[in-house]
N, C-alpha and C positions, 0 to 999 in steps of 0.2 A: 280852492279847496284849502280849509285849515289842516294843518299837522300839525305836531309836537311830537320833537327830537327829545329822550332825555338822554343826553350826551356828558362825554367825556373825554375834552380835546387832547390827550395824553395817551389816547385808544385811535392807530390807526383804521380799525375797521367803523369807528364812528364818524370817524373825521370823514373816509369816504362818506357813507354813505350821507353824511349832512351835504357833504358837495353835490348829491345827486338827488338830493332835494332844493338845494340852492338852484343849480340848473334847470330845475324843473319849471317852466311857465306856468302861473297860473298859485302857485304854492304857496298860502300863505302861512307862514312858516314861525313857531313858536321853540328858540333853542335855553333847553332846562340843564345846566350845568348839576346835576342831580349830587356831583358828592357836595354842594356847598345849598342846594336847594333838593332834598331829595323828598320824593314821594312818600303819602303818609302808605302806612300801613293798608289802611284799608284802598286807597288806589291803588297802591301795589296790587293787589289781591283783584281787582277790577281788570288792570291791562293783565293779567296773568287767563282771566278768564276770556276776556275778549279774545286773544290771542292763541287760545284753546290751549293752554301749556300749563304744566303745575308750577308752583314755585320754587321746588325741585329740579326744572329744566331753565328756572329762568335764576337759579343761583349759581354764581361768580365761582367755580371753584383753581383756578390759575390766578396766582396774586392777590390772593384774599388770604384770611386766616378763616375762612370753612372748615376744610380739616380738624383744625387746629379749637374750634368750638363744638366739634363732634355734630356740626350740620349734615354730613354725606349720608348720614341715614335717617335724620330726624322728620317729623311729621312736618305738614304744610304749616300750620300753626307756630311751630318752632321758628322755624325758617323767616317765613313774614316778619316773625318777630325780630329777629335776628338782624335781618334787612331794613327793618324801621331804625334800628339803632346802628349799623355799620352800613350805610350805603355801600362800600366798597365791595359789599356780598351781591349787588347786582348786578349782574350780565349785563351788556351794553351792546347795541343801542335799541334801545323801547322806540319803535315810532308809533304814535296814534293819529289816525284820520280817520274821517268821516264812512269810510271803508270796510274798517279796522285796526287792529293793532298788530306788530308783530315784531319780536325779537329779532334784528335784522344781521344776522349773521349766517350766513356772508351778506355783504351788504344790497346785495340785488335784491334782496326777499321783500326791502322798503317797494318797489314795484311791484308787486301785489296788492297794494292799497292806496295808490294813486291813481 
């Protein structure tokens, strides 16, 4: 089974859940260091629907400047936009597999789509 991690090894709850896809037999496993290679906009907007979540629940708002761009209330459109330009605005960690997608926080939610 292909996945793709977009990770951030600086984020303990990423870092799990990557090991529990390392561990996983069978996993072939694509890791997207997202703040130096980050998803365009219109992907973003893709795993956000796969993963049935707006972009609202899939924005960073601890250790971001969210707030601080008056994201906490703005439309999806905003936001997307916001996230194509500051990666740092995404939640972590996005897994996709052939399954689905899903915001893996806590990091067990990655088994759901393995």
């Amino acid at each position: 089974m292909k996945a793709t991690i977009w990770h951030n090894p600086n984020c303990g709850t990423s870092c799990k859940t990557l090991a529990l896809l390392q561990e996983r037999a069978g996993v072939d496993l694509t890791m997207v260091e997202y703040l130096q290679n980050p998803p365009s906009r219109e992907k973003l907007a893709s795993l956000y629907a796969a993963a049935g979540i707006t972009p609202r629940e899939g924005l960073r708002t601890r250790g971001s400047p969210a707030e601080e761009l008056g994201l906490l209330d703005a439309d999806a459109d905003a936001i997307l936009d916001a996230m194509a330009k500051e990666p740092i605005l995404i939640e972590r960690p996005l897994v996709e597999t052939e399954k689905g997608v899903r915001l893996c926080r806590p990091q067990e939610k990655v088994l759901e789509i393995l």
